[in-house]
C-alpha positions in Angstrom: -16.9 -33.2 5.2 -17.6 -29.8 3.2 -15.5 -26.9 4.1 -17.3 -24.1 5.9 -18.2 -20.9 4.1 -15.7 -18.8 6.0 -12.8 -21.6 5.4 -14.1 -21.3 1.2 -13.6 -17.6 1.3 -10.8 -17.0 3.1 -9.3 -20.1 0.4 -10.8 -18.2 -2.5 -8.5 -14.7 -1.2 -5.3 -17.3 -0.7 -5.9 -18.5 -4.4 -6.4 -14.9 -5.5 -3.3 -13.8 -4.2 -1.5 -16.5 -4.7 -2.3 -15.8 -8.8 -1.4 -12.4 -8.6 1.4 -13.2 -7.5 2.0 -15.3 -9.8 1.2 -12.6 -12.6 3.1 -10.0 -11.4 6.4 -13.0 -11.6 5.5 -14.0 -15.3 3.9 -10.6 -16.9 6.5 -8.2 -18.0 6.0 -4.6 -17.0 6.6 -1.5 -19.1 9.6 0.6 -18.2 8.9 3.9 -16.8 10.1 5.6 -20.0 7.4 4.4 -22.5 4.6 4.6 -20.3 4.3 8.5 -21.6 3.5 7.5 -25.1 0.5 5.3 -23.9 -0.7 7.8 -22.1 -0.8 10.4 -24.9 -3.2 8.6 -27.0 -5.5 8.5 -24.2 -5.5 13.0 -23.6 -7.4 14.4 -21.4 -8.4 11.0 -19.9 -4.8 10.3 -18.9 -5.5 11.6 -15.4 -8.8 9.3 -14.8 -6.6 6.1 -16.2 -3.6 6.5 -13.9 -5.7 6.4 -10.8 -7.5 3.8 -12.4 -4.9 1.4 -13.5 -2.4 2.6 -11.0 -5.5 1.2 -8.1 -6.0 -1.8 -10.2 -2.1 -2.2 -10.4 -1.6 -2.1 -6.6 -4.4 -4.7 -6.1 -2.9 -7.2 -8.5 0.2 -6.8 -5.9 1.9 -4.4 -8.6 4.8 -2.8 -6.0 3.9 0.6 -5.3 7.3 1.6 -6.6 6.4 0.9 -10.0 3.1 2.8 -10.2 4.7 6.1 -8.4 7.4 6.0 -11.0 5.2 5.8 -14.1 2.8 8.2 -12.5 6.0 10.7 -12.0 7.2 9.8 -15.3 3.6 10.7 -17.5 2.6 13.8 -15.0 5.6 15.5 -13.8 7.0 14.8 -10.0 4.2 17.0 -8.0 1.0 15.8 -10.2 2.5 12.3 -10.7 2.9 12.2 -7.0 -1.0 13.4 -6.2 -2.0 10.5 -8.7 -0.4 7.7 -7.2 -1.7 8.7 -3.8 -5.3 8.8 -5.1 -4.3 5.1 -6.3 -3.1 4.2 -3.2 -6.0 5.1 -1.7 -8.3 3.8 -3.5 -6.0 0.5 -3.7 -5.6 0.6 0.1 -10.1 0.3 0.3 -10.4 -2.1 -1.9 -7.4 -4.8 -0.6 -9.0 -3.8 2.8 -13.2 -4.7 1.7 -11.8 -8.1 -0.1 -9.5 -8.8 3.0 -12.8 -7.8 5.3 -15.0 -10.0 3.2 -13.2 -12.9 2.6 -10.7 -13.6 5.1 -12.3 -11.6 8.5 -14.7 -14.4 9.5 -12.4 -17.1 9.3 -9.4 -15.4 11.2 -11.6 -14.4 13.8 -13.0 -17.5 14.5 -9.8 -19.5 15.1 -7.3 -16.4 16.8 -6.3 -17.7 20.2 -3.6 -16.5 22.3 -1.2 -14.0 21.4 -2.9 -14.0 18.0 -5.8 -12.6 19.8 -3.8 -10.0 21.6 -2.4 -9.2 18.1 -6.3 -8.8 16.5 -7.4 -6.7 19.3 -4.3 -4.3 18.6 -5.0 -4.0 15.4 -8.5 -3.4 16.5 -7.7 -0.6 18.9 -4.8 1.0 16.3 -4.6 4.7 15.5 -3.9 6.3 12.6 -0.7 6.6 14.0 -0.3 2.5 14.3 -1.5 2.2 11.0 1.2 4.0 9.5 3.9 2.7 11.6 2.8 -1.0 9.8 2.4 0.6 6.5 6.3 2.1 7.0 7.4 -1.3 8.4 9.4 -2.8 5.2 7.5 -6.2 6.3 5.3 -6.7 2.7 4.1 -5.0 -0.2 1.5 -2.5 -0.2 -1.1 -4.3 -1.9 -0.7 -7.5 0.4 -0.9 -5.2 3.6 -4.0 -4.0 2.6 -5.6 -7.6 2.1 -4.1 -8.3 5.5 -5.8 -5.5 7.0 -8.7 -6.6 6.2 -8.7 -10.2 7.7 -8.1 -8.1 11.2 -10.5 -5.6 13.3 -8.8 -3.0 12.4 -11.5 0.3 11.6 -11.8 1.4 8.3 -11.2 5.3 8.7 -7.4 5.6 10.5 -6.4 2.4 8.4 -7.2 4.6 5.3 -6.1 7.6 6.4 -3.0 6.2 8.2 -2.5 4.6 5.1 -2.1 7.7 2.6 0.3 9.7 5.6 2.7 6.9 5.5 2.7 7.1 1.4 3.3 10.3 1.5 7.0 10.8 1.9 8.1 8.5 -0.6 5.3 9.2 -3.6 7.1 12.5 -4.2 10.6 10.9 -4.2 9.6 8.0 -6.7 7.8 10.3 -8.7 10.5 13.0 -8.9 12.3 9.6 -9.7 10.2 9.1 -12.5 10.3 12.2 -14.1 13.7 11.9 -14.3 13.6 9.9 -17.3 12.0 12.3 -19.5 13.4 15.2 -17.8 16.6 14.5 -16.6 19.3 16.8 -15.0 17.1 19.2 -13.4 15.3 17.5 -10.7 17.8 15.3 -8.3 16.9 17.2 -5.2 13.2 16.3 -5.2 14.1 12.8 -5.5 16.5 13.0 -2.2 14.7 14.8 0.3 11.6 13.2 0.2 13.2 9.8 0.4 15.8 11.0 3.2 12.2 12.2 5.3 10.7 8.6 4.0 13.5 7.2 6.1 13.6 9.3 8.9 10.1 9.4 9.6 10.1 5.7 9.5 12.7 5.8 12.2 11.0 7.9 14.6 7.4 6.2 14.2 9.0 2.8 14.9 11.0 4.4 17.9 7.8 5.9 19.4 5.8 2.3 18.9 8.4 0.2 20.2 8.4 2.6 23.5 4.8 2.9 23.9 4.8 -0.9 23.5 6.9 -1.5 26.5 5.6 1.0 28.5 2.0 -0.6 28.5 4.1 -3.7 29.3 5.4 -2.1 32.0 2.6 -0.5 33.1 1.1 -4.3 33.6 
């Protein structure tokens, strides 16, 4: 009996990720230090290729780490920082439209239960609950986005929500990166970012977790 079109799709994104993954295992990635000499030879197009490959990175399941450290290490803390937020955004849209057209069909035709419950949160989520996920340390970025998708979750606080909850870290990873062809001089950037990272984390998960059981209560 042929498999339906939703059940081929949503196989087609497991394969897909499933070889990224695969990739990212077997392919060797350039240290943070010699990606500045790469990006000289490309000059004033440095800018336009770090968003580029930094989105196509992130899609391949590339940790965000790794981009916002390279980005940071070719553009300085503060413009390596804006970089790899305009490739996580851009990242974050496409893993979402493949995860939407690929895998939504399929989950929603066979969620039942508290899977269902689970869809229709995601559904309802805020900007706010989108970047309580994002700061959850449950998967990588890239595969978060895909997962996204395959829910009911709306396109505009998934994005947005998103890009907040990369926003305290891309400045620490970046400062990070910059460190290794400027050392000695930037330390602090890297630690109070990542400190807010953390404790912004904390507080997001607190407030979830209580409005969680207050609407269980308040059944």
């Amino acid at each position: 009996m042929a498999a339906q079109p939703s059940a081929r799709r949503f196989l087609l994104l497991v394969a897909m990720l499933a070889g990224f993954g695969l990739l990212v295992l077997l392919v060797p990635l350039p240290a943070p230090g010699e990606i500045p000499q790469l990006a000289d030879r490309l000059g004033p197009f440095a800018p336009f290729a770090a968003i580029v490959v930094g989105t196509l990175l992130l899609v391949a399941l590339v940790p965000r780490t790794f981009v916002t450290l390279a980005a940071g290490a070719v553009f300085g803390p503060f413009t390596g920082a804006l970089y790899a937020l305009g490739a996580a955004l851009l990242a974050a849209a496409l893993g979402f439209a493949a995860g939407r057209l690929l895998g939504r069909e399929f989950v929603a035709e066979r969620v039942r239960g508290r899977l269902a419950r689970l869809d229709h949160w995601f559904a309802r989520q805020s900007v706010f609950g989108v970047m309580t996920v994002r700061l959850l340390p449950i998967s990588g970025y890239g595969l978060v986005s895909y997962g996204y998708g395959t829910t009911g979750a709306r396109l505009l606080p998934y994005l947005v929500g998103s890009v907040l909850a990369s926003a305290p870290t891309a400045l620490g990873y970046a400062a990070m990166g910059a460190s290794v062809t400027t050392p000695g001089g930037i330390n602090w950037y890297a630690a109070a970012p990542a400190t807010l990272g953390l404790v912004a984390s904390a507080v997001l998960v607190a407030r979830w977790w209580r409005a969680e059981r207050g609407r269980r209560t308040a059944r």
